[in-house]
N, CA, C and O atoms as a CHARMM CRD file, in Angstrom:
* protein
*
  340
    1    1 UNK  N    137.96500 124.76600  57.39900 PROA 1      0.00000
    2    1 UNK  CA   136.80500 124.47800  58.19400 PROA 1      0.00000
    3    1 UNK  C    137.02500 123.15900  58.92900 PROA 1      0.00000
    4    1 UNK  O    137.54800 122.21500  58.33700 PROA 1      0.00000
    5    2 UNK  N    136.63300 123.06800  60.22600 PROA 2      0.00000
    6    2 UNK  CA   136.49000 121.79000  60.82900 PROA 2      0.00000
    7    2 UNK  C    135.47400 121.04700  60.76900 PROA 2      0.00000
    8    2 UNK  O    134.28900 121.30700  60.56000 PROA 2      0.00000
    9    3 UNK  N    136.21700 119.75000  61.04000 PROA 3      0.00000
   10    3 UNK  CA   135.06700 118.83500  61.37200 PROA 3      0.00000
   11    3 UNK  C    133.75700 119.47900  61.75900 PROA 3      0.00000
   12    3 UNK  O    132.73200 119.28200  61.10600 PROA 3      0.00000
   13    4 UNK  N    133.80000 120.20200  62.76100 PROA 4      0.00000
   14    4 UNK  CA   132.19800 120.64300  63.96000 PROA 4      0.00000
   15    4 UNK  C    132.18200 121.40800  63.22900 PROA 4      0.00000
   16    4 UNK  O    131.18200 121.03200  62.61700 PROA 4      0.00000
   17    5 UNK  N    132.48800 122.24000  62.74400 PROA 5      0.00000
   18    5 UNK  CA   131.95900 123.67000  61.58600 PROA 5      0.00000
   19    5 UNK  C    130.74000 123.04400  60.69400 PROA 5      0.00000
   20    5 UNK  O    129.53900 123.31400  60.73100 PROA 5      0.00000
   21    6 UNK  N    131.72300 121.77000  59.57600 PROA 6      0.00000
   22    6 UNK  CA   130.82600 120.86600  58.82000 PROA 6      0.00000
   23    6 UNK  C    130.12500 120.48800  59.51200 PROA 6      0.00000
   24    6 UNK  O    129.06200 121.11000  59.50700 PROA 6      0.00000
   25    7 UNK  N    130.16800 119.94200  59.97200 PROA 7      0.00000
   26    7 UNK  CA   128.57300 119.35000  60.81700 PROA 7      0.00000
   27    7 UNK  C    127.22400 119.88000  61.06500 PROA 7      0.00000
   28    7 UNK  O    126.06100 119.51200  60.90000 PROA 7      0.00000
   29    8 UNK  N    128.09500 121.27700  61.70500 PROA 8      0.00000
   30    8 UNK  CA   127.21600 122.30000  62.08200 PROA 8      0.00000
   31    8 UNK  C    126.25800 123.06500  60.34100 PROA 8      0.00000
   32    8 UNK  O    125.21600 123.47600  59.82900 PROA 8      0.00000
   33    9 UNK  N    127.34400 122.83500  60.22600 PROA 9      0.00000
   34    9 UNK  CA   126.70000 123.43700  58.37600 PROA 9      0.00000
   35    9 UNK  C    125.60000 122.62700  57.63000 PROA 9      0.00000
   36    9 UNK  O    124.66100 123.01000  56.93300 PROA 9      0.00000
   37   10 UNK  N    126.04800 121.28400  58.02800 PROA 10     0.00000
   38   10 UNK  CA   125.21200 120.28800  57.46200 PROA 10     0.00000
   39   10 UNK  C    123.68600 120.12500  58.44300 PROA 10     0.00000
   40   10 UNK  O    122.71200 119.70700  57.81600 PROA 10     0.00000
   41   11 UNK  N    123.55100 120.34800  59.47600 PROA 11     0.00000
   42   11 UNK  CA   122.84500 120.23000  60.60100 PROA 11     0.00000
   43   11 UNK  C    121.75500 121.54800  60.24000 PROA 11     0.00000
   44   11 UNK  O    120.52400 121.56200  60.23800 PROA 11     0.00000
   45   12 UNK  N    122.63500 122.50200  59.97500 PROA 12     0.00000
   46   12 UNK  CA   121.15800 123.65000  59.54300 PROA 12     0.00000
   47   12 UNK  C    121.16600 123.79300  58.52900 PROA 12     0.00000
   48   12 UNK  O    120.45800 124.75200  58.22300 PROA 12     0.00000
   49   13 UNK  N    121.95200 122.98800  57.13100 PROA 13     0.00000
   50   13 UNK  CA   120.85200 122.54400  55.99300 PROA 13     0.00000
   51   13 UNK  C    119.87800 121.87500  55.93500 PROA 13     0.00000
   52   13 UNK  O    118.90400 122.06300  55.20600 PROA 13     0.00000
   53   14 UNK  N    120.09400 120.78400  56.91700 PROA 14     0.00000
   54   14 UNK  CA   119.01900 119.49200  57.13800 PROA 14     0.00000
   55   14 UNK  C    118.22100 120.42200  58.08700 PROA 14     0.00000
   56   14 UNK  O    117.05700 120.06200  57.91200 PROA 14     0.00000
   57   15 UNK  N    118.22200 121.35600  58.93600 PROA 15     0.00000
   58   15 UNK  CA   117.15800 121.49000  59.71800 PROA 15     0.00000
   59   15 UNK  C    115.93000 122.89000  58.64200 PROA 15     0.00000
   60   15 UNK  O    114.76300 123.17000  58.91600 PROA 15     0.00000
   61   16 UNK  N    116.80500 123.47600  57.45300 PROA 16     0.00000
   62   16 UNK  CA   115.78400 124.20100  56.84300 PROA 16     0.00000
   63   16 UNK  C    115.10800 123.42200  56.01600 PROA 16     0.00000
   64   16 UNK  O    113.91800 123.70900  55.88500 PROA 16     0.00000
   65   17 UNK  N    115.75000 122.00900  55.07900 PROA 17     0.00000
   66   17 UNK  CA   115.25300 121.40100  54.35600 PROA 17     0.00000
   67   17 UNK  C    114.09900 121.01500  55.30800 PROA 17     0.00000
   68   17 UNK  O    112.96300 121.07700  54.83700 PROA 17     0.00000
   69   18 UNK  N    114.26700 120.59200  56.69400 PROA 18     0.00000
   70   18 UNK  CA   113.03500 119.95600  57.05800 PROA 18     0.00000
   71   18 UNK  C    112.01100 120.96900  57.90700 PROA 18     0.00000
   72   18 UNK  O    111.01000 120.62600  58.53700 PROA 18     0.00000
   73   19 UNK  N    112.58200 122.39900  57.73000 PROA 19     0.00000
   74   19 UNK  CA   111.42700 123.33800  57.41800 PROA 19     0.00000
   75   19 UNK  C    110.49400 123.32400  56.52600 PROA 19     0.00000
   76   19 UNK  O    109.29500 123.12900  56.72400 PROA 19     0.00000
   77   20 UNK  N    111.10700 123.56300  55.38200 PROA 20     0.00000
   78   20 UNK  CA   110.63000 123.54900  53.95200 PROA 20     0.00000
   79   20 UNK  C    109.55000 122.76300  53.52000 PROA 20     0.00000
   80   20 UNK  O    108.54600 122.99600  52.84700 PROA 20     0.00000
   81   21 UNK  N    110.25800 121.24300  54.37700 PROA 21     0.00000
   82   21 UNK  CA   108.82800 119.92500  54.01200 PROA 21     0.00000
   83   21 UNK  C    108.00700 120.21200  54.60400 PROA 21     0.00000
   84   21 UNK  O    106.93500 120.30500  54.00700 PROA 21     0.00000
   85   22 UNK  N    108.03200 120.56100  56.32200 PROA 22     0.00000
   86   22 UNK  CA   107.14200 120.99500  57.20000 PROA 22     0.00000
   87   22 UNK  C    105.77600 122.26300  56.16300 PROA 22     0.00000
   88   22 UNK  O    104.54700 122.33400  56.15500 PROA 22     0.00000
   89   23 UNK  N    106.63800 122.85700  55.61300 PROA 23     0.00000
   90   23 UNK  CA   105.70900 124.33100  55.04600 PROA 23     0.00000
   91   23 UNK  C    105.11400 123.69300  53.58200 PROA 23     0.00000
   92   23 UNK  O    104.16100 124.26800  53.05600 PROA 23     0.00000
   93   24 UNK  N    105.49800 122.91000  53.16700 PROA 24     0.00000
   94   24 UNK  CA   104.96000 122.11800  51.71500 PROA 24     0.00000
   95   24 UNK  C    103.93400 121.58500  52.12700 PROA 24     0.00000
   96   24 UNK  O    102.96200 121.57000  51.37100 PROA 24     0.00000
   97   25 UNK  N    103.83000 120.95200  53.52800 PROA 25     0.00000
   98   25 UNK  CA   103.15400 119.40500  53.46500 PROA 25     0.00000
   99   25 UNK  C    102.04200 120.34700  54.55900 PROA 25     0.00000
  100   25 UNK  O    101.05100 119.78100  55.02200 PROA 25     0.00000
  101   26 UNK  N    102.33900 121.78600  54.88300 PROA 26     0.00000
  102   26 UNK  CA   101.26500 122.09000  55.72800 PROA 26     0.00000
  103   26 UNK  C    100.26800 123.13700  54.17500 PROA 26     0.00000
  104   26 UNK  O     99.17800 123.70900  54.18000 PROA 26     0.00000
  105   27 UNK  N    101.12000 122.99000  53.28200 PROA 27     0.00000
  106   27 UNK  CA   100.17800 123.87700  51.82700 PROA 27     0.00000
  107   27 UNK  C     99.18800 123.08300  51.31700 PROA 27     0.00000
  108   27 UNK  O     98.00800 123.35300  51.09400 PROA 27     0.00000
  109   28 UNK  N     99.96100 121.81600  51.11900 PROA 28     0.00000
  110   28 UNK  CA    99.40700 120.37900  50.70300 PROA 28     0.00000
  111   28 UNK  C     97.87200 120.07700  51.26700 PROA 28     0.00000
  112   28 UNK  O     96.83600 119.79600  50.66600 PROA 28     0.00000
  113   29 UNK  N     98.20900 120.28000  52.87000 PROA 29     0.00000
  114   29 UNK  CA    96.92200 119.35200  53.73200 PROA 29     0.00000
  115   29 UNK  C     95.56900 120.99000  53.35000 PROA 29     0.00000
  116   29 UNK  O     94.36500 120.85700  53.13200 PROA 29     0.00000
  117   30 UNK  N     96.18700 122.04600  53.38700 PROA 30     0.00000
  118   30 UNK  CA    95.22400 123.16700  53.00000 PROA 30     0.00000
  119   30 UNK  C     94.92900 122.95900  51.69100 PROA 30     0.00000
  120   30 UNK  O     94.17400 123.89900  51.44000 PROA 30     0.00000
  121   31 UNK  N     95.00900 122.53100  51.02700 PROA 31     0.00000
  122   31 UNK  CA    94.82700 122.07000  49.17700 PROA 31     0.00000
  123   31 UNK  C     93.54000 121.43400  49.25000 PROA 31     0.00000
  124   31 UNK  O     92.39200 121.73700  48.92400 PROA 31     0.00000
  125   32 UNK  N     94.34200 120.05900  49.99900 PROA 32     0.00000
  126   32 UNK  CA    93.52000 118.78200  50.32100 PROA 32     0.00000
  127   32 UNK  C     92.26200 118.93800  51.41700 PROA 32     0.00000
  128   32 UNK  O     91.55200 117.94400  51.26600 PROA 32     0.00000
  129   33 UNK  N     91.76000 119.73200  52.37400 PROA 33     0.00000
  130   33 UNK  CA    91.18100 120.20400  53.01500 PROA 33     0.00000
  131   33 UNK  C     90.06100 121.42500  52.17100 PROA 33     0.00000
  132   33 UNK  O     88.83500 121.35300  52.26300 PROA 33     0.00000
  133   34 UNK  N     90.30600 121.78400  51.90400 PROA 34     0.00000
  134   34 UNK  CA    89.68800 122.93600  50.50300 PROA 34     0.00000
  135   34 UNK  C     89.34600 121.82600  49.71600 PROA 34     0.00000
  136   34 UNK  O     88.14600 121.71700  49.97000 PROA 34     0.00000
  137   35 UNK  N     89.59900 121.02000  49.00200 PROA 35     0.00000
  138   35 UNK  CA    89.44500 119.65900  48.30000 PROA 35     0.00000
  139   35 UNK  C     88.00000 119.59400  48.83800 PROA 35     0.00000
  140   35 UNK  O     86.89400 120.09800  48.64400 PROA 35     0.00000
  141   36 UNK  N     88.75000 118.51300  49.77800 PROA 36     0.00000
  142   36 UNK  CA    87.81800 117.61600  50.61700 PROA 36     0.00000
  143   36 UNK  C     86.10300 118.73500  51.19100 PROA 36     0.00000
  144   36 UNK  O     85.00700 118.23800  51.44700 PROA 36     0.00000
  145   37 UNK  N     86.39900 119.98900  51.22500 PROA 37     0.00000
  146   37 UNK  CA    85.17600 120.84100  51.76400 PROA 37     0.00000
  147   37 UNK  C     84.46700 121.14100  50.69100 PROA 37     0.00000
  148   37 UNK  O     83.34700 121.61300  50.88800 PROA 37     0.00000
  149   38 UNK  N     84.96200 120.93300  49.21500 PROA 38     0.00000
  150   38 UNK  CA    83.95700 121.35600  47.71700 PROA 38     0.00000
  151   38 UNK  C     83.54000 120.46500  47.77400 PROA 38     0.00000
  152   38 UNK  O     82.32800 120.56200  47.96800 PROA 38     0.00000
  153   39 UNK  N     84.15200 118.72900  47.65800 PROA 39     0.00000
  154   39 UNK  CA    83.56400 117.41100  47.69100 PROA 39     0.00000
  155   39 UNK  C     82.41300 117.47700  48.56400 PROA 39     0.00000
  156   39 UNK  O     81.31900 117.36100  48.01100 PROA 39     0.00000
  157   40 UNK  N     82.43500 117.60800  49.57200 PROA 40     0.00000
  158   40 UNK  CA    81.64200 117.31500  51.07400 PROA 40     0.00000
  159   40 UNK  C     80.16200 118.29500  50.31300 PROA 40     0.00000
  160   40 UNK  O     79.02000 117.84300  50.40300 PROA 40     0.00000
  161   41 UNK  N     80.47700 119.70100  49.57200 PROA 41     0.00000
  162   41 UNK  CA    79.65300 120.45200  49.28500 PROA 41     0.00000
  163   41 UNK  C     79.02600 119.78100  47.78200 PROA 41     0.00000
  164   41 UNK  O     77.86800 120.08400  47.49500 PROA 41     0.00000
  165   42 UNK  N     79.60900 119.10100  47.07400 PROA 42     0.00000
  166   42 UNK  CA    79.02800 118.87900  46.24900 PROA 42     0.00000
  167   42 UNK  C     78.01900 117.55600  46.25300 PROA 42     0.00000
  168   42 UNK  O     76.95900 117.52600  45.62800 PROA 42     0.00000
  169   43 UNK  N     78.64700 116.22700  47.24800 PROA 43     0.00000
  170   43 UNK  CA    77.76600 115.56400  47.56500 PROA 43     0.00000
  171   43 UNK  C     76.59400 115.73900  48.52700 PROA 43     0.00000
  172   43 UNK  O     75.63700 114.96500  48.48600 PROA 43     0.00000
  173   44 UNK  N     76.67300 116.87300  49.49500 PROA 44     0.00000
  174   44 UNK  CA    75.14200 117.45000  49.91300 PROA 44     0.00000
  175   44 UNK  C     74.58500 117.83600  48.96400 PROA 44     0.00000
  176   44 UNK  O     73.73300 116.97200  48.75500 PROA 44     0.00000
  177   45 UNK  N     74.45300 118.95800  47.85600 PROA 45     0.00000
  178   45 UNK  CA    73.62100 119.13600  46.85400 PROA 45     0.00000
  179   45 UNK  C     73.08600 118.13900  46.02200 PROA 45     0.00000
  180   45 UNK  O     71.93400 118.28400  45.61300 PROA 45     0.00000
  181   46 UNK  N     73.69700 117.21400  45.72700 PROA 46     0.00000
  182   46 UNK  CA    73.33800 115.97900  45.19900 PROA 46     0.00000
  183   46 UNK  C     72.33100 115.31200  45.94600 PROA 46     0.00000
  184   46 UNK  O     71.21400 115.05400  45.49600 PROA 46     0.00000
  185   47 UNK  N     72.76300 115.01100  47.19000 PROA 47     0.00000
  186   47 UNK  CA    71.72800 114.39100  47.84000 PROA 47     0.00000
  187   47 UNK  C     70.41000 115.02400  47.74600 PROA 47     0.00000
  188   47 UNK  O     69.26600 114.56900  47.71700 PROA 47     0.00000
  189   48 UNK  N     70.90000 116.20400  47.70500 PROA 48     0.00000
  190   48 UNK  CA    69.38100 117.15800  48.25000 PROA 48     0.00000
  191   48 UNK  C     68.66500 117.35100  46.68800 PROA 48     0.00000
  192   48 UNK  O     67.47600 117.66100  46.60800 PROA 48     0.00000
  193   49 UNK  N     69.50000 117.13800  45.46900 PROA 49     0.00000
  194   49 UNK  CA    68.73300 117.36700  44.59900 PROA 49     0.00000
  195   49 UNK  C     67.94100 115.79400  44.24600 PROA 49     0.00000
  196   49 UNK  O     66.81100 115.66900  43.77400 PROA 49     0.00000
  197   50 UNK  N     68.62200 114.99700  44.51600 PROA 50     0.00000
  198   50 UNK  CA    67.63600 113.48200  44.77300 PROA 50     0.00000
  199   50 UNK  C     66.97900 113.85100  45.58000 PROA 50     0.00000
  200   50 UNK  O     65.99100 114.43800  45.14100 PROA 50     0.00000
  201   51 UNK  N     67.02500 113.81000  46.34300 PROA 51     0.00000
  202   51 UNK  CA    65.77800 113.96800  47.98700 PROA 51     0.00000
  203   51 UNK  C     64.34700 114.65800  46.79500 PROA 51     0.00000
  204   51 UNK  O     63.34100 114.08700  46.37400 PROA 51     0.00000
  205   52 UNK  N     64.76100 115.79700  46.60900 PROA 52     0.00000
  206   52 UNK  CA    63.60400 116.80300  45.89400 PROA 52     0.00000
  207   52 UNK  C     63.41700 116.06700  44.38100 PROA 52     0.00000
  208   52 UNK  O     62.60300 116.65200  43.66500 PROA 52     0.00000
  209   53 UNK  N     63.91600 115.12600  43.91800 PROA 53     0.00000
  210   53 UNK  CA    63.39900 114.08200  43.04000 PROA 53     0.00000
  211   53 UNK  C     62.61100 113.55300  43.23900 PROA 53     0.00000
  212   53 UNK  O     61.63900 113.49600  42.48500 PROA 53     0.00000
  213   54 UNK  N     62.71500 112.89100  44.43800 PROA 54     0.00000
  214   54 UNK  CA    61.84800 111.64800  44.52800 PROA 54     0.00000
  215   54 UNK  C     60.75400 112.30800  45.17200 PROA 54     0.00000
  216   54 UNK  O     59.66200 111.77600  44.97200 PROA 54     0.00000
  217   55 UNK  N     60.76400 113.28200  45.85900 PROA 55     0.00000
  218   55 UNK  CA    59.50500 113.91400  46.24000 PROA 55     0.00000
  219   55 UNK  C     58.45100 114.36700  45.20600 PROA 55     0.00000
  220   55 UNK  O     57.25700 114.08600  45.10200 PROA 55     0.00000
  221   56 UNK  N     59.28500 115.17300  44.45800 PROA 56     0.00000
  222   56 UNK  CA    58.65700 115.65000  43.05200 PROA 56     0.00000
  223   56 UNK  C     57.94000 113.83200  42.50800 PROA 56     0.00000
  224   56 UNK  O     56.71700 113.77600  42.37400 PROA 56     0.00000
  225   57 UNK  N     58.67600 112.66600  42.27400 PROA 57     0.00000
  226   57 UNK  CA    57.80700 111.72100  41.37800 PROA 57     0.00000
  227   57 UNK  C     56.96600 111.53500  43.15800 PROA 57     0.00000
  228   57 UNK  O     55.78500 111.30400  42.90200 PROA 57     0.00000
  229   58 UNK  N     57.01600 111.54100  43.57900 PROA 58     0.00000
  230   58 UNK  CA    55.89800 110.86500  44.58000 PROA 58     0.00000
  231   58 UNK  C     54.51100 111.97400  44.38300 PROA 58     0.00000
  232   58 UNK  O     53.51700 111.37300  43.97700 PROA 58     0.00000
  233   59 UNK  N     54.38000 112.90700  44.52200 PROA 59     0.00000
  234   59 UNK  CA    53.36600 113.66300  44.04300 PROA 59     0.00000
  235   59 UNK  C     52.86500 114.00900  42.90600 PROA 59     0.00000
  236   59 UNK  O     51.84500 114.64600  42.64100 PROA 59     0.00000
  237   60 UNK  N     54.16600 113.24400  41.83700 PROA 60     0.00000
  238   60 UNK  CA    53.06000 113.24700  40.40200 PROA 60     0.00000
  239   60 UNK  C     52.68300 111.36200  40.13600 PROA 60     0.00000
  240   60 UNK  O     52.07500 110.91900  39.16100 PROA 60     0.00000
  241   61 UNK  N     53.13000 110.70000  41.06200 PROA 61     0.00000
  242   61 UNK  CA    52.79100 109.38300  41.10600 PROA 61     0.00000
  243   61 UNK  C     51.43200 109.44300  41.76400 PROA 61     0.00000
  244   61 UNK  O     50.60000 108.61000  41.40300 PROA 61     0.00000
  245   62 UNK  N     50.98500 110.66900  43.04000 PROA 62     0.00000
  246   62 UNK  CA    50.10600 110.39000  43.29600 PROA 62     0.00000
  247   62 UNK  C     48.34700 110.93300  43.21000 PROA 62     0.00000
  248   62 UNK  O     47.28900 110.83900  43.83400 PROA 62     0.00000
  249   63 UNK  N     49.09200 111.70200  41.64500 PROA 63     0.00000
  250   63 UNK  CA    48.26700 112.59200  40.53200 PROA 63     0.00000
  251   63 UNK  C     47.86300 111.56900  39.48000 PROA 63     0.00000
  252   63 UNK  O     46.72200 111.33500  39.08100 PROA 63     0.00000
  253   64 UNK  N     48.75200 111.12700  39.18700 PROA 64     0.00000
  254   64 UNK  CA    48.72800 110.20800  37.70300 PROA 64     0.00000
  255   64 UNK  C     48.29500 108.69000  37.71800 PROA 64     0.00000
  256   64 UNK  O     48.06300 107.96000  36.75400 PROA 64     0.00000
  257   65 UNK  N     48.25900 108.48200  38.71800 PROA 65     0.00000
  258   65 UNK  CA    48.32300 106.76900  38.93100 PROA 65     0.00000
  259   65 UNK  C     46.68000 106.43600  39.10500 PROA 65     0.00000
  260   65 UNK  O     46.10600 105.44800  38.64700 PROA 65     0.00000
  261   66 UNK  N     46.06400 107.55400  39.91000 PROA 66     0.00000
  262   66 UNK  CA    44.43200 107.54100  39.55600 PROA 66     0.00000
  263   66 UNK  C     43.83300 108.28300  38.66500 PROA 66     0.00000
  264   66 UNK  O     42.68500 107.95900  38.36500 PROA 66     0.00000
  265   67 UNK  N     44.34700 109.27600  38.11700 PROA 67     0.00000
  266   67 UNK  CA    43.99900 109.54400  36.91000 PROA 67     0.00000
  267   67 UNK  C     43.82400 108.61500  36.01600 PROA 67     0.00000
  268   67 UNK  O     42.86600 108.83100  35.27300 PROA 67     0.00000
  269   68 UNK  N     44.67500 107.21400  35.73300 PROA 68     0.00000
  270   68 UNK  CA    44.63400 106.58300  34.52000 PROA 68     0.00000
  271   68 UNK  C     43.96600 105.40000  34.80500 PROA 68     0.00000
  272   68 UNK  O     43.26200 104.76100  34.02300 PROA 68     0.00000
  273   69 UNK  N     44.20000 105.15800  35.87800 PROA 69     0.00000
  274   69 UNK  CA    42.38700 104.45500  36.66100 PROA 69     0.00000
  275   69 UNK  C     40.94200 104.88300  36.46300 PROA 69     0.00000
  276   69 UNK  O     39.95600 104.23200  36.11900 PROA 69     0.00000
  277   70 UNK  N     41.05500 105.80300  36.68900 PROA 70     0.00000
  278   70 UNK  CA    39.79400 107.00200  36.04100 PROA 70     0.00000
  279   70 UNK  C     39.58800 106.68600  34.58200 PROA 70     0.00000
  280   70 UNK  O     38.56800 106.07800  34.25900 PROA 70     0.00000
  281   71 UNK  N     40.48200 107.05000  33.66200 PROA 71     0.00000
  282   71 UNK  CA    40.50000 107.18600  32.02800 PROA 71     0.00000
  283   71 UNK  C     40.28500 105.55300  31.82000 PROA 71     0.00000
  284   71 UNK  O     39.39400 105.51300  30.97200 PROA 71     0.00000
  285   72 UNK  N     40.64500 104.15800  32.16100 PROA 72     0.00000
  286   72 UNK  CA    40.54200 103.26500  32.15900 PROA 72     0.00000
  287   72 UNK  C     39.16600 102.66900  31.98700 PROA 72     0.00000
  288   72 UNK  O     38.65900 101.97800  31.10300 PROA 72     0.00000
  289   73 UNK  N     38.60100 103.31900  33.47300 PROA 73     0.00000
  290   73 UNK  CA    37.48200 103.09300  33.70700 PROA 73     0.00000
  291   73 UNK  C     36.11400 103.60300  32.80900 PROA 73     0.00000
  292   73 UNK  O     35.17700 102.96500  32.32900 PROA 73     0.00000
  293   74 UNK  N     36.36300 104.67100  32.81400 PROA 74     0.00000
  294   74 UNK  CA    35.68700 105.46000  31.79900 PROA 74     0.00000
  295   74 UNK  C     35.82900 105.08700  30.66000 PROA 74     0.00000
  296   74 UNK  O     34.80300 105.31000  30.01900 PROA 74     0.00000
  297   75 UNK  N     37.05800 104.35000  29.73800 PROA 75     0.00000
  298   75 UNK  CA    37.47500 103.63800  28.63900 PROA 75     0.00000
  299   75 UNK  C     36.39400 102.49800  28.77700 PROA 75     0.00000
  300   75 UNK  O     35.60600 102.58200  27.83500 PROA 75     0.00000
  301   76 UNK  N     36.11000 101.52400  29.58000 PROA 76     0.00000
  302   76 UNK  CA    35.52600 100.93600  29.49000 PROA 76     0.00000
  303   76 UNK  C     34.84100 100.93800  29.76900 PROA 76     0.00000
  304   76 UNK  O     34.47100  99.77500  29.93600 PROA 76     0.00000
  305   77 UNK  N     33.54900 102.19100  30.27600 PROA 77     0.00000
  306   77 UNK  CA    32.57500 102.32100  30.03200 PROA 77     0.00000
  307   77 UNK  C     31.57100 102.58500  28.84600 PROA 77     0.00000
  308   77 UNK  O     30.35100 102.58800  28.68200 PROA 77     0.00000
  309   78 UNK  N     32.75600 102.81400  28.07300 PROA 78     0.00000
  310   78 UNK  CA    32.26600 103.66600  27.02800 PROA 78     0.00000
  311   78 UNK  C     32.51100 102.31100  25.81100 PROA 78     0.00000
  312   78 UNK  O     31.87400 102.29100  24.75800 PROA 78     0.00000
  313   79 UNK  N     33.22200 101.56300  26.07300 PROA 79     0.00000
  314   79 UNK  CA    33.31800 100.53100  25.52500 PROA 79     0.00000
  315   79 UNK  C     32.03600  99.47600  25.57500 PROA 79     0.00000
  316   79 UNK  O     31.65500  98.68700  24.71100 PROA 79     0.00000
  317   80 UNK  N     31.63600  99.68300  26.58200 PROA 80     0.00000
  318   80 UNK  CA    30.37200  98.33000  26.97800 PROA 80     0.00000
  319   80 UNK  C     29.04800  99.47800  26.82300 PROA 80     0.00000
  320   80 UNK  O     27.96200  99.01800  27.17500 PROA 80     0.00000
  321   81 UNK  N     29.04700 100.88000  26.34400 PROA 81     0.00000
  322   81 UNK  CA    27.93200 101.56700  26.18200 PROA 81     0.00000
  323   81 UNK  C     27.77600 101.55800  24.79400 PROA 81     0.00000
  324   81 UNK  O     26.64900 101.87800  24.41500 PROA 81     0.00000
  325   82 UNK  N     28.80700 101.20700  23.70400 PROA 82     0.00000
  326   82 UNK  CA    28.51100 101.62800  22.59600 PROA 82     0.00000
  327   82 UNK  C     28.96900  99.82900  22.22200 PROA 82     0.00000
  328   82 UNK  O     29.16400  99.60500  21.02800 PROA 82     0.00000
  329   83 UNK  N     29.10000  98.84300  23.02200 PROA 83     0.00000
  330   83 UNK  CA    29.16600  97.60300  22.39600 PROA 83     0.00000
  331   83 UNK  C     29.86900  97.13300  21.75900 PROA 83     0.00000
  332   83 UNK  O     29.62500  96.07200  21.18400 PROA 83     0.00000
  333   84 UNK  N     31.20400  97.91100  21.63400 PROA 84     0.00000
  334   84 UNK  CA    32.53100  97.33600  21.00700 PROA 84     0.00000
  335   84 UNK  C     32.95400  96.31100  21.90900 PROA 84     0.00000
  336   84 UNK  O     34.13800  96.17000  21.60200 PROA 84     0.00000
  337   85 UNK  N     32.73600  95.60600  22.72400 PROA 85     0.00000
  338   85 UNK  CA    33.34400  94.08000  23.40400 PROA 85     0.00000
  339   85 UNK  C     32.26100  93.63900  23.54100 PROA 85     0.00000
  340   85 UNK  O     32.10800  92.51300  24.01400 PROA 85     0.00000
């Protein structure tokens, strides 16, 4: 074999090896992309299940918070009717 034979031999090993990386590193970014789209999906649900948290305490904050104003009040009515203070 000659010189240019070798060369040539070596030239389309190196050019499949750098197929090969090409087809790894394009499996890789589809891995990482699929990755990155469950992430993306799992921090919207999150958000959204906070979001519907805080909504949920804001409407029992704005059940409960005069309710026990009420019971308070009435506590101490009933306190100054029967003369315990």
């Amino acid at each position: 074999m000659s010189d240019i034979e070798k060369i040539l031999e070596l030239l389309g090993r190196i050019e499949e090896n750098q197929r090969r990386a090409i087809n790894t590193q394009q499996e890789h970014l589809q891995i990482a992309q699929a990755q990155l789209d469950r992430s993306n999906k799992t921090v919207q649900e999150s958000i959204d299940l906070q979001r519907a948290a805080v909504a949920r305490q804001t409407q029992v904050t704005r059940i409960v918070v005069p309710a026990i104003v009420i019971l308070l009040i009435l506590l101490g009515y009933l306190l100054l009717k029967w003369r315990v203070l």
